[in-house]
TORDREN-766988 format. One line per 3 residues: number of its first residue (from 1); their letters; for each residue z, x, y of C-alpha. Coordinates in steps of 0.1 Angstrom, whole numbers. Layout:
N
NUM) a) Z/X/Y; ...;
***
This chain:
622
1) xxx) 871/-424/100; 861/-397/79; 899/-386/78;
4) xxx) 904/-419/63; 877/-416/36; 885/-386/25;
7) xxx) 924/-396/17; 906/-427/2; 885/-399/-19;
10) xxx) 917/-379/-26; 937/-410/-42; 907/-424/-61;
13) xxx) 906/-391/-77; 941/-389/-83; 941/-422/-102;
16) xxx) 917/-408/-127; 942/-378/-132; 959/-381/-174;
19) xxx) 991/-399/-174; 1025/-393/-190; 1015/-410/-218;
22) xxx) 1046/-401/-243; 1075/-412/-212; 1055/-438/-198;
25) xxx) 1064/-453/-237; 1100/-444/-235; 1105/-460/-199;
28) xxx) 1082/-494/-218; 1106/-495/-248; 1137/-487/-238;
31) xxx) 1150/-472/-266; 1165/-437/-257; 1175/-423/-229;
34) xxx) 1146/-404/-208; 1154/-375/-192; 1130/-362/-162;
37) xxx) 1137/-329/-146; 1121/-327/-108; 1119/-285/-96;
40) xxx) 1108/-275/-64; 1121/-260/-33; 1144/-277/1;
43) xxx) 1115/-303/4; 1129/-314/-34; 1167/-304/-32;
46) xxx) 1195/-319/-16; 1196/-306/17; 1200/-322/52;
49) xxx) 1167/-333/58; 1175/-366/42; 1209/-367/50;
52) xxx) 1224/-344/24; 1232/-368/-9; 1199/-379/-22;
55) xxx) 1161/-365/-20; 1131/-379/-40; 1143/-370/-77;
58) xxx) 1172/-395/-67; 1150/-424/-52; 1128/-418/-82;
61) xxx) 1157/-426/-107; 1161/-455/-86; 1120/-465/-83;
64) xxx) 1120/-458/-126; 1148/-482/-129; 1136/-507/-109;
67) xxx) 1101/-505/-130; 1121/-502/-162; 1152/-518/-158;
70) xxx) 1164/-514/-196; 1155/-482/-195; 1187/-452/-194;
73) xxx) 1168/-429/-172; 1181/-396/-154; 1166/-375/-134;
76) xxx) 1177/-342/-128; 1172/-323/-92; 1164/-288/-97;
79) xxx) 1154/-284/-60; 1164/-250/-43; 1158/-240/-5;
82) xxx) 1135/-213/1; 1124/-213/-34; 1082/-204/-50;
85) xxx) 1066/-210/-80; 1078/-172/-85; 1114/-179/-84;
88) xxx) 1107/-218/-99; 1096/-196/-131; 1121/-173/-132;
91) xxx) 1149/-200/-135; 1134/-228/-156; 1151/-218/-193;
94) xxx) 1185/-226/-171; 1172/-250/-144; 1147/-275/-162;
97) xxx) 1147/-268/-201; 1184/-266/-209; 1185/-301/-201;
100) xxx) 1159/-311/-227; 1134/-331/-206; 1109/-354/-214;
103) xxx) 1089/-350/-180; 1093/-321/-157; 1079/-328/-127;
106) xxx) 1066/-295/-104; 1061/-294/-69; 1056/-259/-49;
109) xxx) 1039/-247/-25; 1052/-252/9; 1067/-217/10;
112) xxx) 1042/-201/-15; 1014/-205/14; 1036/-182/33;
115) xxx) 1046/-154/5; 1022/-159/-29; 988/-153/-28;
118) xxx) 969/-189/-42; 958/-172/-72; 992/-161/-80;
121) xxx) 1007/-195/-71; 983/-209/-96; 992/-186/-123;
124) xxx) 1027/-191/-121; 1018/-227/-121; 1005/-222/-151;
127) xxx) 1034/-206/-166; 1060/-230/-160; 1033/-256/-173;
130) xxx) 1033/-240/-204; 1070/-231/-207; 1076/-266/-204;
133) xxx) 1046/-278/-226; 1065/-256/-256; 1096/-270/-254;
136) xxx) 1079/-306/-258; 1081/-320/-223; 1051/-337/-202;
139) xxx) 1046/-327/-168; 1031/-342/-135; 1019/-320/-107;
142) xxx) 1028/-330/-73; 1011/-318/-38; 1041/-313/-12;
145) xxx) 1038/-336/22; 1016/-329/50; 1032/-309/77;
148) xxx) 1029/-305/115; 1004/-280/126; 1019/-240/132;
151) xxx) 1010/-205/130; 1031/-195/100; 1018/-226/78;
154) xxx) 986/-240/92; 975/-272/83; 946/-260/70;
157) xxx) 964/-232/46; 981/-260/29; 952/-281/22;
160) xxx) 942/-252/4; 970/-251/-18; 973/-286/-22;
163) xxx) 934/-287/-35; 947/-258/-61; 972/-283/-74;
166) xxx) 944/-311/-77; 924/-287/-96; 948/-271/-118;
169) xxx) 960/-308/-131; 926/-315/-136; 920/-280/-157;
172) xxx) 950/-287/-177; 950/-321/-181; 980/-333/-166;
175) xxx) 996/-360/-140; 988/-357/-108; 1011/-373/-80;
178) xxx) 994/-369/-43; 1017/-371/-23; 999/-350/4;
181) xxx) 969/-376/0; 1000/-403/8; 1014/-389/36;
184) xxx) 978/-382/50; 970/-421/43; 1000/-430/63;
187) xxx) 983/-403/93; 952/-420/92; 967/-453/96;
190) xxx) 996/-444/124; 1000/-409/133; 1030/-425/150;
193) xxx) 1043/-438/120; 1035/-404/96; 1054/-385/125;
196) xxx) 1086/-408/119; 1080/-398/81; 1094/-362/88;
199) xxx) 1124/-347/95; 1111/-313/109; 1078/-301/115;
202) xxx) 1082/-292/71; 1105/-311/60; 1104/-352/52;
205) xxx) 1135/-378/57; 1143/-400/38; 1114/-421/43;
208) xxx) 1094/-394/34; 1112/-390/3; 1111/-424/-2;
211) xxx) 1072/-423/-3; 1073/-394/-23; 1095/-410/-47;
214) xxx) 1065/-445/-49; 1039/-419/-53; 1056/-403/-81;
217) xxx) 1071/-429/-98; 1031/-448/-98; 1017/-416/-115;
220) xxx) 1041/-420/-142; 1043/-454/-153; 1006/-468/-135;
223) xxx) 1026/-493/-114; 1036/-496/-80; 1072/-498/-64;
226) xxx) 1087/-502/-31; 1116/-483/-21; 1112/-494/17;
229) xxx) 1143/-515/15; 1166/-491/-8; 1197/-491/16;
232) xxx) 1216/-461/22; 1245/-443/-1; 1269/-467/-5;
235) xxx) 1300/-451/10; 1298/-433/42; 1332/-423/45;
238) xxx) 1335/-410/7; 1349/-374/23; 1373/-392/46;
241) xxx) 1389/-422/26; 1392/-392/-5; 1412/-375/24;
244) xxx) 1434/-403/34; 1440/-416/-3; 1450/-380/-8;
247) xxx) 1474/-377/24; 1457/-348/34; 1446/-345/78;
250) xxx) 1416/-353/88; 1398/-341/114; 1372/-359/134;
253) xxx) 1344/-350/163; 1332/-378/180; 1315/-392/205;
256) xxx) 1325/-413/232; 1341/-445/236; 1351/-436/193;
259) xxx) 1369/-400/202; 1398/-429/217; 1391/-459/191;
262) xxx) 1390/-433/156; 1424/-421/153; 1441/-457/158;
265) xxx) 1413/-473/135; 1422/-449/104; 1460/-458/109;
268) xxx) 1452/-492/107; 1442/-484/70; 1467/-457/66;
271) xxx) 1496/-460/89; 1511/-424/77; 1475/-410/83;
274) xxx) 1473/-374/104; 1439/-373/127; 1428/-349/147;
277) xxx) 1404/-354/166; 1376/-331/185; 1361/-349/217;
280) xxx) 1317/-344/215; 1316/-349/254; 1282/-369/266;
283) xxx) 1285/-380/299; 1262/-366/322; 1243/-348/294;
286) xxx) 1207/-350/284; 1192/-355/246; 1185/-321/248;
289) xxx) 1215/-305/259; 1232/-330/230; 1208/-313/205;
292) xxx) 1219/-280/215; 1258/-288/213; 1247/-303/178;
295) xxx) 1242/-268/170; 1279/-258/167; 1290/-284/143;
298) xxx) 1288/-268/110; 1305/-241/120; 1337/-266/126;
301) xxx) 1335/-282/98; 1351/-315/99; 1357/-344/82;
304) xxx) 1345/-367/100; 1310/-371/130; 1307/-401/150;
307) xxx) 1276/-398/167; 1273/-420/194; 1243/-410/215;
310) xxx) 1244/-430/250; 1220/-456/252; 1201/-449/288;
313) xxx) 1192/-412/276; 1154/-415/263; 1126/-393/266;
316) xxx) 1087/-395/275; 1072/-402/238; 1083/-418/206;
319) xxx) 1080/-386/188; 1099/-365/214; 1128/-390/209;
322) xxx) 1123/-387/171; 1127/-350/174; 1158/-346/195;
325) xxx) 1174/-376/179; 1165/-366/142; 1178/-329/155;
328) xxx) 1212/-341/166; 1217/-361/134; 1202/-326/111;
331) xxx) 1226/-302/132; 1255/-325/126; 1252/-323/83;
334) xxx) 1260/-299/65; 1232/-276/55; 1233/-287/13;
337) xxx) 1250/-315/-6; 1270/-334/20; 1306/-319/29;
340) xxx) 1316/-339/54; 1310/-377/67; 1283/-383/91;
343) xxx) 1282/-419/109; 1258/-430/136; 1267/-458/167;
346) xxx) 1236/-472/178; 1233/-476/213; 1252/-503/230;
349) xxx) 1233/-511/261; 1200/-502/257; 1165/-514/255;
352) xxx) 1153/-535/224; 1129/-509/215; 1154/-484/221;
355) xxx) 1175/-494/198; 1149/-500/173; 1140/-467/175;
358) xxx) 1172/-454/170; 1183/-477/144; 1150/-465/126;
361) xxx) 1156/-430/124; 1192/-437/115; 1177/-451/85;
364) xxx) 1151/-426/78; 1181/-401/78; 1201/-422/53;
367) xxx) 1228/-427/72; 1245/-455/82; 1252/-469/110;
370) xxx) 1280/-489/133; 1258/-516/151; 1283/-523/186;
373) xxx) 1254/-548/197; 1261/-571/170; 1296/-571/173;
376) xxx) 1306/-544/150; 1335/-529/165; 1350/-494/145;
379) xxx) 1380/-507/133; 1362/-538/119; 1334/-517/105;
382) xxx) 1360/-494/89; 1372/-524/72; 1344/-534/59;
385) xxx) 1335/-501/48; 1370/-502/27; 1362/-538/10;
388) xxx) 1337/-525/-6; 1348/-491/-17; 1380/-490/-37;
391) xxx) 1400/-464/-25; 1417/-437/-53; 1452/-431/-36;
394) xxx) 1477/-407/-40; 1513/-408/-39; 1543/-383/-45;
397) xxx) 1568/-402/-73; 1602/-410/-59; 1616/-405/-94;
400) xxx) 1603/-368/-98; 1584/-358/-65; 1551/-353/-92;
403) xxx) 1515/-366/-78; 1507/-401/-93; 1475/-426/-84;
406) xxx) 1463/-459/-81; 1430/-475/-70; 1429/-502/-39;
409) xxx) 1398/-525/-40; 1400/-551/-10; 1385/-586/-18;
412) xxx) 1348/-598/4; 1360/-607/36; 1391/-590/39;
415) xxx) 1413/-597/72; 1443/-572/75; 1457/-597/98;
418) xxx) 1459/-624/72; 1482/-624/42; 1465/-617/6;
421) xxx) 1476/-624/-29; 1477/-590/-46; 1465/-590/-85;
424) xxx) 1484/-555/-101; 1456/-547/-135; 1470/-523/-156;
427) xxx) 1446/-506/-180; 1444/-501/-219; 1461/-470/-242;
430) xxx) 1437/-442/-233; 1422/-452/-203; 1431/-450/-165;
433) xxx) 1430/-469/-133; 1398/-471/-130; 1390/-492/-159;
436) xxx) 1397/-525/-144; 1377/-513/-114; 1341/-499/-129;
439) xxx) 1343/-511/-163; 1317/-539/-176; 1338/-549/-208;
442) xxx) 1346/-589/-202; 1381/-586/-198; 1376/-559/-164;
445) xxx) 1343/-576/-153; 1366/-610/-157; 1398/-607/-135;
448) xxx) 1375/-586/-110; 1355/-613/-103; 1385/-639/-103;
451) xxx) 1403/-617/-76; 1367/-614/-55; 1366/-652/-56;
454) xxx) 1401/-659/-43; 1400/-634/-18; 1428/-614/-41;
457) xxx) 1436/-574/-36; 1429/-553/-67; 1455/-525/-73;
460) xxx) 1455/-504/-107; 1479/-478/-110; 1474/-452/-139;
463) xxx) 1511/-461/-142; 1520/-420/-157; 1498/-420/-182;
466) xxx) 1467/-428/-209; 1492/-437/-233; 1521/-445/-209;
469) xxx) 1537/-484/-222; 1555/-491/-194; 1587/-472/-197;
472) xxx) 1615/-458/-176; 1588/-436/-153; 1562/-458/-152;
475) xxx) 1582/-488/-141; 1595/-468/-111; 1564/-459/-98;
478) xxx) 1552/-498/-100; 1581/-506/-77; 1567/-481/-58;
481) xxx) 1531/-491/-52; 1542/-525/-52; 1563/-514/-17;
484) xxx) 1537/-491/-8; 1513/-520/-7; 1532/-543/16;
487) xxx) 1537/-521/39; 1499/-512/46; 1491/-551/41;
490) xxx) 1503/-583/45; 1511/-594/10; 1514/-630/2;
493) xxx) 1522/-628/-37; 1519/-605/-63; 1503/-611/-99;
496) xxx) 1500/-588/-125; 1473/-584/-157; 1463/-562/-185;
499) xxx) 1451/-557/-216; 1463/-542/-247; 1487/-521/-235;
502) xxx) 1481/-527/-200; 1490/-567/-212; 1519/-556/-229;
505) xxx) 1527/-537/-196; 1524/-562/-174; 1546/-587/-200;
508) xxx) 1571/-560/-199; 1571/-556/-165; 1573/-590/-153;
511) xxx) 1601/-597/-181; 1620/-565/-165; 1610/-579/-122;
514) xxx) 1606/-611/-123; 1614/-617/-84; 1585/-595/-79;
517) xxx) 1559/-611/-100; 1544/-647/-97; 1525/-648/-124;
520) xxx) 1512/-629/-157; 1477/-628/-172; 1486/-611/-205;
523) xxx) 1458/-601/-226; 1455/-591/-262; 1494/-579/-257;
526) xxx) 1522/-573/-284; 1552/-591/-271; 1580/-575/-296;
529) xxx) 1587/-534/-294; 1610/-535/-319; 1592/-548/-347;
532) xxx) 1551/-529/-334; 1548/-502/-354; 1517/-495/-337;
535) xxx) 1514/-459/-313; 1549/-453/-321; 1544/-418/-307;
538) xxx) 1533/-426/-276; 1557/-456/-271; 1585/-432/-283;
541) xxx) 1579/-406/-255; 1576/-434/-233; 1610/-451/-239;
544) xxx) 1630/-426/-257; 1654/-448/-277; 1657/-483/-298;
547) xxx) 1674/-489/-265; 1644/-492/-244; 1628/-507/-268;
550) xxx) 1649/-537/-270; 1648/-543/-232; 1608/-537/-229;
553) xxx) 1606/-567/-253; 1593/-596/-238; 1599/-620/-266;
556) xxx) 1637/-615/-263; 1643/-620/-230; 1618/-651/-226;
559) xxx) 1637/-666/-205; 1631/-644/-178; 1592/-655/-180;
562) xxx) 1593/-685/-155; 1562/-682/-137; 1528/-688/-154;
565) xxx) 1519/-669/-183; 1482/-671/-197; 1483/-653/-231;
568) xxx) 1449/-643/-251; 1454/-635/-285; 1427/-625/-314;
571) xxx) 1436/-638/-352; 1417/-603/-371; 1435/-587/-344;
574) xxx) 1452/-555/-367; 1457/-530/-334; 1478/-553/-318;
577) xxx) 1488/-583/-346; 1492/-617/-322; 1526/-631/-343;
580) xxx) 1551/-616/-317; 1532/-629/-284; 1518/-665/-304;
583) xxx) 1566/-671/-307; 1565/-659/-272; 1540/-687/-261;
586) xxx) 1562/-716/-275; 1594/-703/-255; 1577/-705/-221;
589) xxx) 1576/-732/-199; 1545/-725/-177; 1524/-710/-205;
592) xxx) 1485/-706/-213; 1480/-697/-250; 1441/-692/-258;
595) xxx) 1441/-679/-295; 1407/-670/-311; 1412/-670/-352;
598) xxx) 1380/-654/-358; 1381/-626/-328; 1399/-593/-331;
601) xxx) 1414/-571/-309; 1396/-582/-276; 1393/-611/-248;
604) xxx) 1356/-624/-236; 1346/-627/-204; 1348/-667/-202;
607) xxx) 1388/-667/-214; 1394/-641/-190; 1382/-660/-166;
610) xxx) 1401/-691/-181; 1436/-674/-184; 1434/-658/-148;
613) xxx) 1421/-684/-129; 1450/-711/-150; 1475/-682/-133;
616) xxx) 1463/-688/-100; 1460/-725/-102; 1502/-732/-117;
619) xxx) 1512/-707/-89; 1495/-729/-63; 1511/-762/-74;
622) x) 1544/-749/-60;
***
């Protein structure tokens, strides 16, 4: 009880602590961009504890956002391992004030208790306070977790230092985030539950971080924010599917039954893919003895870990299963930034509070997880893991053996087993493949969400270059992802889009293959190379004579256009004048002609939308 009050005590105090006043008015109006800086040591850098891609700074860009969700907020992790308010000072002109911050946030002291004397620890507090005070940024003070009991850093020891923080933010004025009163809240409630808050007797997981990130994100604005359902990074196999797009091995350790399912799973995606794979032997072996083999993994160095930890092996306590299981999981990362995949199976036959438990600390870790219970076998989880990551592959040119790309994005509820319409987007003069992928701009958000709603593959090829308009080399490597793609999928039928130049592309292309294309969603496109006089550089090194030009003219060889054309054109339009493709319109038989008089060069969202989805709905009539 008294434990309780005093942690009761501890926050009341911290709420009357002064606020960031100045960017807690940025994040309110949303104006310019506000730029936090977060320094510390391991417990705020991006190390394994929290599975090696995000720590607190990260989930406190995320908690800021979801207070302020106009604001443009970023927030910059100056964390370093085995780092004090020594060596925090000695780096902060490069570290914290080269990126111009508006709020530095500052919090030391887990390894100072060891090495700096508390009166030094304060002055260098001080320091940094002021360093940052004259280069016009606020700052909040934060107390660092509360730790499991040892003889290097007693319990006690860090109160001590924690209290300095309290009073030094009081002295100065400043912020205070508690997060050593939060964590010891969470004790006082469920020591159980503040246990499953660490990674290591030190260092917090993810849910730690998490709770750091609440407390943090409170002291700036003055509201709360729950990050308890914040899901994981969004692509556990970023290391591996960067691999396989490349054509480069991969090399996997894994667990049993997935050391026999991996390798044929990744060729299901990549039939030309070349596994290796490392058996990580369990039977017969305790949590303990898999701990220890844990140990060796970083030294290998692979590409892939499939943990897969057997589900009759338990130990006496919750906590004692926390520890080995979190262990395995640590052991298994790399030691900083992520450098390889990590991926957890839960248990398949095991208790329901077994399973719980592991599927909790998979969570706390950040990782994610393969769920066999609920039916998730690999290869289907690998799938799903692919719908909704599009995929940056590479691919050596026939024509000239040189290294091209294009980015796969498979439609929600992708079956490989099924046939699927594939919709080729080719993007604007200056741009690459990915900005029919990522980009918000109507005509990219348009067609992606027309393919997502007809279950239709994305593919966009950078097809040579910014400024390539679909000449000699660029056709051939269409014909080549175009062949590349049926063999890895079942392809029904293939449509192809653009704008700009990417819709003069895909005019041009469709004019030139018009057995491979059922239908073209032309946006904003010229229709007639001979007579644009527009980028003549760039569509001169493209085509290299009036030759090429001639043939890469659509509205000449209009009869060649059978299939559906939609056609968006823009009356102020002066980068790309609409005469040439408003003749094409009234040569084709099949044709969709929205033209905007009053809109220049550029298609909304909604006839997007319209000339797409008119596409898809002529080719279905046949």
């Amino acid at each position: 009880m008294l434990q309780r009050l005093f942690c009761l005590l501890i926050l009341a105090t911290a709420c009357l602590a002064a606020t960031p006043d100045k960017t807690r008015r940025l994040l309110t109006d949303a104006k310019e961009p506000v730029r936090i800086v977060c320094i510390g040591d391991s417990i705020t850098g991006v190390y394994y504890h929290s599975g090696g891609m995000r720590a607190y700074p990260e989930m406190l860009q995320i908690a800021l956002q979801k207070l302020h969700p106009k604001a443009k907020v970023t927030v910059r992790n100056a964390g370093i391992s085995g780092d004090t308010s020594k060596g925090g000072l000695a780096r902060m002109e490069r570290d914290v004030l080269a990126h111009k911050p508006h709020l530095v946030t500052i919090m030391f002291g887990m390894n100072d208790l060891v090495r700096v004397p508390v009166a030094d620890f304060v002055a260098n507090l001080r320091q940094i306070i002021q360093r940052c005070r004259d280069a016009g940024a606020e700052v909040v003070l934060c107390t660092q977790n509360s730790i499991v009991n040892s003889p290097q850093r007693p319990v006690a020891k860090l109160a001590e230092y924690s209290q300095a923080i309290r009073d030094l933010a009081k002295a100065e004025s400043l912020g205070l985030a508690d997060c050593f009163a939060a964590f010891e809240a969470v004790r006082s409630q469920d020591a159980v539950a503040w246990n499953f808050l660490l990674s290591d007797a030190i260092h917090p997981n993810m849910d730690g971080h998490k709770l750091f990130a609440e407390t943090i994100a409170k002291t700036i604005t003055g509201q709360k924010v729950s990050l308890r359902d914040e899901p994981p990074p969004p692509n556990p196999l970023a290391h591996t599917f960067k691999l396989l797009g490349e054509g480069k091995p991969v090399t996997v350790l894994a667990m049993p039954p997935y050391d026999q399912q991996i390798e044929p799973a990744l060729k299901k995606l990549h039939p030309d893919a070349q596994i290796t794979v490392k058996p990580w032997p369990t039977a017969g072996k305790t949590l303990a003895e898999l701990e220890t083999a844990a140990k060796a993994v970083r030294a290998m160095k692979p590409n892939l870990v499939l943990i897969a930890v057997p589900g009759h092996l338990t130990e006496k306590t919750p906590q004692a299963f926390h520890q080995r299981y979190a262990w395995i999981m640590n052991w298994s990362l790399s030691f900083g930034p992520q450098e390889w995949d990590v991926v957890v199976a839960l248990p398949e036959k095991a208790e329901t509070s077994h399973a719980d438990l592991a599927r909790r600390l998979v969570r706390a870790q950040d990782l994610s997880f393969i769920e066999p219970a609920s039916g998730d076998s690999l290869e289907k989880w690998l799938w799903a893991q692919k719908v909704v990551n599009p995929q940056d592959i590479v691919f050596r040119a026939s024509l000239d053996q040189t290294e091209q790309r294009y980015v796969e994005g498979l439609p929600p509820g992708f079956e490989p087993e099924k046939p699927h319409d594939v919709l080729i987007a080719l993007h604007g003069h200056g741009s690459d493949r990915w900005q029919f992928i990522d980009d918000m701009r109507g005509e990219c958000r348009g067609l992606r969400d027309v393919a997502a709603k007809h279950g239709v593959t994305l593919v966009s090829p950078d097809y040579r270059a910014k400024t390539s308009w679909m000449g000699p080399a660029a056709e051939a490597d269409m014909l080549q992802i175009i062949a590349e793609v049926k063999t890895r999928h079942r392809v029904n039928r293939v449509f192809i889009a653009g704008g700009s130049m990417g819709g003069t592309s895909a005019l041009i292309f469709a004019t030139l293959h018009p057995e491979l294309i059922a239908g073209v969603c032309a946006l904003n496109p010229t229709a007639n190379l001979v007579e644009y006089a527009g980028f003549k550089d760039a569509i001169d090194t493209s085509y290299g004579s009036a030759d090429e030009r001639q043939k890469r003219s659509p509205e000449l060889h209009a009869e060649r256009l059978t299939m559906p054309v939609a056609l968006t054109t823009g009356g102020k339009d002066t980068v790309v004048p609409p005469a040439s493709t408003l003749r094409l319109a009234k040569k084709l038989p099949r044709v969709l002609s929205l033209h905007r008089e009053a809109v220049a060069h550029s298609t909304s969202y909604d006839d997007t939308v319209k000339a797409m989805e008119f596409v898809l709905r002529e080719v279905a009539k046949q």
